[in-house]
C-alpha positions in Angstrom: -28.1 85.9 187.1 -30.3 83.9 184.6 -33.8 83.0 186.2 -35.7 80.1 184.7 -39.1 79.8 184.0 -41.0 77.7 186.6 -44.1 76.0 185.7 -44.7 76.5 189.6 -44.4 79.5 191.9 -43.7 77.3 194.6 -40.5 76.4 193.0 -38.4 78.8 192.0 -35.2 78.2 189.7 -32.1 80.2 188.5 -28.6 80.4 187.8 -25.8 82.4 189.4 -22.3 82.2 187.9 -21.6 78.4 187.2 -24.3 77.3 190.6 -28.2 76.4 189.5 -29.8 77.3 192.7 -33.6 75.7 193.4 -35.6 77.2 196.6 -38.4 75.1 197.4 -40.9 78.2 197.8 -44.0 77.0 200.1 -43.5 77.7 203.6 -47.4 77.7 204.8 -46.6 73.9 203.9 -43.2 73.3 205.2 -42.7 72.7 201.3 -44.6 70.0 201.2 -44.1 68.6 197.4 -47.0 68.8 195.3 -46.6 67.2 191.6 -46.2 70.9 190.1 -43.1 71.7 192.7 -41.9 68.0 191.5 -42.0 68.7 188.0 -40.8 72.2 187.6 -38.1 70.9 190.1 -37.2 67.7 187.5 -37.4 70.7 184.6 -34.5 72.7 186.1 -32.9 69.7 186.8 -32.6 68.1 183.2 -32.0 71.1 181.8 -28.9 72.1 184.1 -27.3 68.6 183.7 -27.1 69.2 180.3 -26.2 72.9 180.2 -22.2 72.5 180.3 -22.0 76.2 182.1 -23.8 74.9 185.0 -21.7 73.1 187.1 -23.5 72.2 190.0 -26.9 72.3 191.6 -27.8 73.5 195.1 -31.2 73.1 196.8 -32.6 75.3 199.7 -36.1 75.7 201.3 -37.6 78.7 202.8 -39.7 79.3 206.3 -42.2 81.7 207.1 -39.8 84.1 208.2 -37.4 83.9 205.3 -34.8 81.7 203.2 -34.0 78.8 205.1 -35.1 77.4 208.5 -37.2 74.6 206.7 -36.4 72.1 203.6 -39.4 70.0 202.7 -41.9 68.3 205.0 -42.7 65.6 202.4 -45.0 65.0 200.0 -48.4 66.9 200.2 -50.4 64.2 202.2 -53.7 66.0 201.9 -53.7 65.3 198.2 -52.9 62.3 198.7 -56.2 61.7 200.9 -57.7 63.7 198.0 -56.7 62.3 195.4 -57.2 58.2 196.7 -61.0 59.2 197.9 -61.5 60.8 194.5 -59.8 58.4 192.2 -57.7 61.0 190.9 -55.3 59.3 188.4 -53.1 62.1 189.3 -51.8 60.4 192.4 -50.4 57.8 190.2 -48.4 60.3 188.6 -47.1 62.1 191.5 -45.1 58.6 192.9 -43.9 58.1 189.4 -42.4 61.3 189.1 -41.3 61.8 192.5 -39.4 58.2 192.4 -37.7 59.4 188.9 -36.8 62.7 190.4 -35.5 60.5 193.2 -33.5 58.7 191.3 -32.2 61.4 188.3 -31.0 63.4 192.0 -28.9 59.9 193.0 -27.4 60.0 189.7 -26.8 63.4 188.7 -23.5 63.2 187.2 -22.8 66.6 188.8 -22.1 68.0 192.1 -25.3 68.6 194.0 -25.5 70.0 197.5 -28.7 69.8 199.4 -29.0 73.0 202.7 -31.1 70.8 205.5 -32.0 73.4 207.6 -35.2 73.3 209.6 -37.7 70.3 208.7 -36.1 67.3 206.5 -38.6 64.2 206.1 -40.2 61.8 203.6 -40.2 63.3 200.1 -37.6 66.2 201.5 -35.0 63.3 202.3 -35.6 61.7 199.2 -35.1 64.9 197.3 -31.5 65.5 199.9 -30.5 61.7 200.1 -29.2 61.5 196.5 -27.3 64.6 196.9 -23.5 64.3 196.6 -23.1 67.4 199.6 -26.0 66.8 202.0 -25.7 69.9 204.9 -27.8 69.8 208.4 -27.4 72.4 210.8 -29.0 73.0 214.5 -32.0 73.1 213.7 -32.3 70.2 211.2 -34.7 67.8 212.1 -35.1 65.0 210.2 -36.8 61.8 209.9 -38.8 59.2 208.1 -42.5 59.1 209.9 -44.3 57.5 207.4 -45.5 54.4 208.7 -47.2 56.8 211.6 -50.1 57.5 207.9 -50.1 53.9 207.3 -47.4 54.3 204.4 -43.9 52.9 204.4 -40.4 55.1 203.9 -40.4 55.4 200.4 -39.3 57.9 197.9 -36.0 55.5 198.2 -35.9 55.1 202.0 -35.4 51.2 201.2 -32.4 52.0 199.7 -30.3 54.7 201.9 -31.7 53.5 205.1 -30.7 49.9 204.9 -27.1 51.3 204.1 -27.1 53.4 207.6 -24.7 51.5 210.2 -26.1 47.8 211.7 -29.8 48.2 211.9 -30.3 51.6 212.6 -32.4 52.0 209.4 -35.2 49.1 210.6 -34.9 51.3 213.8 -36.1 54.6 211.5 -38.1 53.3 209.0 -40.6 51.4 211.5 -40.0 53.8 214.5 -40.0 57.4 212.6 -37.4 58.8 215.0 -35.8 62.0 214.9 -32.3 61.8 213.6 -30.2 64.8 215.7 -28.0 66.6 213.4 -24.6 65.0 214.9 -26.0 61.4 214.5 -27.4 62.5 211.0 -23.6 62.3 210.1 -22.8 59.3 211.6 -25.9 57.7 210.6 -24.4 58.2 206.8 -27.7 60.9 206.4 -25.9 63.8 205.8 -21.7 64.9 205.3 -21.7 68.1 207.3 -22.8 69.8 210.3 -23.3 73.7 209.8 -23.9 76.3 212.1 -27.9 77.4 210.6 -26.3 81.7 210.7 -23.8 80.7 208.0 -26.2 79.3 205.5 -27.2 82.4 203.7 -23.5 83.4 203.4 -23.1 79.6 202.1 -25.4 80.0 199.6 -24.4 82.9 197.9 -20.5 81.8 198.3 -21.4 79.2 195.6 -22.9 81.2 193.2 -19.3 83.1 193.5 -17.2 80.2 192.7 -14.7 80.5 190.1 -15.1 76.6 189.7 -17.5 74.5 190.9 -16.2 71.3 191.4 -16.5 69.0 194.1 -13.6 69.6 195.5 -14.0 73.4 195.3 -17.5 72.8 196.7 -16.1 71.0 199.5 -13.6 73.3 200.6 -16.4 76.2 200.9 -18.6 73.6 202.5 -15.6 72.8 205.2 -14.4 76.4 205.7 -18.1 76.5 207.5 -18.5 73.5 208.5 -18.2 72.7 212.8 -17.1 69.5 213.9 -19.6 66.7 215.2 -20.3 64.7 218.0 -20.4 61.0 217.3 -22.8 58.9 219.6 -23.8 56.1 217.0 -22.0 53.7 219.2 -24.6 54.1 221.8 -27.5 54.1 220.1 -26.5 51.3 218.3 -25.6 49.7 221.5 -29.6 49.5 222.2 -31.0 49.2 218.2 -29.0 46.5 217.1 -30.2 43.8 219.4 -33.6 44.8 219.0 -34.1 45.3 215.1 -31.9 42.8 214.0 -34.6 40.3 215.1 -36.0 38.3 211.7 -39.6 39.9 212.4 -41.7 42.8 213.8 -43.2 40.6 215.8 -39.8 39.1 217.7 -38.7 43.0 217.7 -41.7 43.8 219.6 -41.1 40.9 222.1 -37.6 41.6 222.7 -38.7 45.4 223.4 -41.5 43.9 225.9 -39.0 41.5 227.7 -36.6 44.7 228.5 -37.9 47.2 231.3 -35.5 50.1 229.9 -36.9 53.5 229.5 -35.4 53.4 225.7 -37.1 49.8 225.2 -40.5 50.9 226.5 -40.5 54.5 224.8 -39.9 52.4 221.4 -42.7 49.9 221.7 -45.0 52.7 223.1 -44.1 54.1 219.5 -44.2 50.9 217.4 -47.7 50.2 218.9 -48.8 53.4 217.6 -47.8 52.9 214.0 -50.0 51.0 211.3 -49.3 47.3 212.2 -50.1 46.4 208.8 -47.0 48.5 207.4 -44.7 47.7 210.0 -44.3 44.1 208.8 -44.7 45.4 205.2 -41.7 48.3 206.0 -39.4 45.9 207.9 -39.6 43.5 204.4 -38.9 46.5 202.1 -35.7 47.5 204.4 -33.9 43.8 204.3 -34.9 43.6 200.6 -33.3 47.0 199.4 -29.9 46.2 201.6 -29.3 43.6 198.3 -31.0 46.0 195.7 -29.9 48.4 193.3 -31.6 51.9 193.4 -33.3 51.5 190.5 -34.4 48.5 191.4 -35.4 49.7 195.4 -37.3 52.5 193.5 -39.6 50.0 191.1 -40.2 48.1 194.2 -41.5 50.9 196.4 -43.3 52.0 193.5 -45.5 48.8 193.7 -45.9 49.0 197.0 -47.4 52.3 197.0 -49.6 51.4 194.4 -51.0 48.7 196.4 -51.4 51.1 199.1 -53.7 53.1 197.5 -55.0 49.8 195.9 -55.2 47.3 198.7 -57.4 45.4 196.4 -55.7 41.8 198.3 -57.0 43.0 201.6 -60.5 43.4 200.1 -60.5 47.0 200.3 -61.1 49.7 198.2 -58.5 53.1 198.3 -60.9 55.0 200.7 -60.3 52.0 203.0 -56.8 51.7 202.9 -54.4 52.0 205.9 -52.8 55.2 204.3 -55.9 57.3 203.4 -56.8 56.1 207.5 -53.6 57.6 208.4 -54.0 60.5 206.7 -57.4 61.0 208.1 -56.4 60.7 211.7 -53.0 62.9 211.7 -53.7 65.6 209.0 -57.5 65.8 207.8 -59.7 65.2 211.4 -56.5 65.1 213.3 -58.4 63.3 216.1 -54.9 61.2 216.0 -56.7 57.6 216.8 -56.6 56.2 213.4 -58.6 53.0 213.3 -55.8 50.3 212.1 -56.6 47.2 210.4 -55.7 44.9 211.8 -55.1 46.5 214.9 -52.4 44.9 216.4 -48.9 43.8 215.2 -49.4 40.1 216.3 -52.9 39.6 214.2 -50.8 40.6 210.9 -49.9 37.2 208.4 -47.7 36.5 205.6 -50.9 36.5 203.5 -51.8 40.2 203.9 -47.8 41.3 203.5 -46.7 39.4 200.9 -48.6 40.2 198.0 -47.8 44.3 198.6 -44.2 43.1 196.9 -45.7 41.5 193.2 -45.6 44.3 190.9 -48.7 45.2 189.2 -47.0 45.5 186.2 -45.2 43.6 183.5 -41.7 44.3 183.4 -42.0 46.2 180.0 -44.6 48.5 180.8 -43.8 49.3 184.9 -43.8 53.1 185.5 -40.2 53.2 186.1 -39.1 50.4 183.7 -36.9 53.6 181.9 -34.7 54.2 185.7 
């Protein structure tokens, strides 16, 4: 066993035969990522993919009670209101180095194997979704709620859910539904379904492997693996019609002209989401189906910069949509953030359209290196 050094104790990093293992260590959180669990992550990470005796990386997160039964909740959102009322230049850091993390993850160049168990969203998917062995189990929930803070699915939502089946990713990004762990799989999300009591013997199975290689790694992975149920057919049955529609405003009439329990569940959701970053979502979904990662990931990052920075709306960062989100879910939790505009039919192209021009020159954009 050779322990690394972390530059944070929520992270904690080490190597067991030919496996680097990572544990995402900050349960009071759900793991929520702060930049020094992102950086001491990327640390282990560059080191391992260079170090030829590591041959693969696994990822894990730990509850209350113990190893597993949660994976990452996200990023840390209360820093985020923080740092955007405080004009912290270190939330400008954070989505840099989160989106290269993202993106070093997608292209590893190794066999990387991401344990789902427990809570999976925002920042944890983006940390799972570039994985080549992503594992839910039972209790996995997972999801991408981020347009219920006034944000959009980032940390490369664009690009995996726009390659989920038909239009199931508009359906996630802009609704924030729970993904089940069978539909998980069929969604493309993850590649196997665990039962969550065989995850600890999991884990220390690949830090016993003679070899790890993929394959190797996927024959442990399917000696534990139980089989799924796929209902994708239905559920795409009822999204396809719906978010296939060319805007959120036709979506949101289609939903209204259908008296379905499904249909009036989802608008009841959709009306509760920033309107604003609804339209802004639905654009950054089509746009990344045709996009490179790298590409998805520069894009997202000027979007979240203008966010913070919604400078074209006339408003400073303490007014933005996502510090207003933030307030209402996680910092008064009164849950009635005050939207503006406040409905999805008062948004224009005007207010969406200049989220997608990047604030920087091509030469000097925070990711110009991915």
């Amino acid at each position: 066993m050779t322990p690394t050094s972390p530059l944070n104790l929520d992270i904690h990093s080490e190597i067991i035969g030919q496996v680097g293992l990572i544990t995402l260590n900050r349960p009071a959180a759900l793991n929520a990522l702060s930049l020094g669990m992102i950086r001491s992550i990327t640390q282990a990470m560059l080191a391992w993919r260079d170090d030829d005796a590591v041959q693969a990386v696994a990822m894990r997160g730990v509850s209350k009670t113990g190893p597993f039964g949660a994976f990452c909740a996200g990023g840390d959102i209360r820093f985020f209101h923080q740092a955007a009322t405080a004009g912290d230049a270190a939330l400008e850091d954070f989505f840099t180095e989160e989106y290269a993390l993202n993106h070093l993850i997608h292209s590893y160049g190794k066999p990387t194997i991401a344990l789902m168990d427990g809570i999976v969203m925002g920042g944890g998917m983006g940390l799972a979704q570039g994985m080549s062995m992503r594992i839910v189990t039972e209790h996995t929930k997972m999801a991408m709620p981020e347009t219920q803070i006034g944000l959009f699915p980032d940390v490369g939502g664009g690009y995996f859910l726009s390659r989920c089946p038909g239009h199931i990713g508009e359906w996630l990004g802009l609704t924030g539904e729970l993904v089940a762990p069978n539909d998980a799989v069929a969604f493309g999300l993850a590649d196997a379904l665990l039962d969550s009591q065989s995850m600890p013997a999991l884990w220390q199975a690949l830090g016993e492997l003679s070899a790890a290689s993929e394959d190797e790694i996927k024959n442990l992975v399917a000696v534990h693996s139980i089989a799924t149920k796929d209902h994708s057919e239905r559920a795409r049955s009822l999204v396809d019609p719906v978010f296939s529609k060319n805007s959120i405003t036709e979506i949101v009439a289609a939903l209204q002209a259908d008296a379905s329990a499904w249909a009036q569940d989802t608008l009841t959701r959709l009306r509760h989401k920033s309107p604003l970053m609804l339209h802004v979502t639905l654009e950054q979904v089509r746009r990344a189906r045709s996009m490179s990662l790298a590409d998805d990931l520069r894009m997202e990052r000027d979007l979240v910069h203008h966010c913070f920075n919604p400078k074209h709306l006339g408003k400073s960062p303490s007014q933005s949509e996502t510090v207003e989100g933030i307030r209402a879910q996680a910092i008064d939790k009164d849950r009635t953030p005050r939207w503006s505009p406040a409905r999805i039919e008062e948004v224009n192209a005007a207010m969406v359209e200049p989220f997608f021009e990047s604030p920087w020159a091509a030469d000097v954009h925070p990711l110009r290196a991915l």
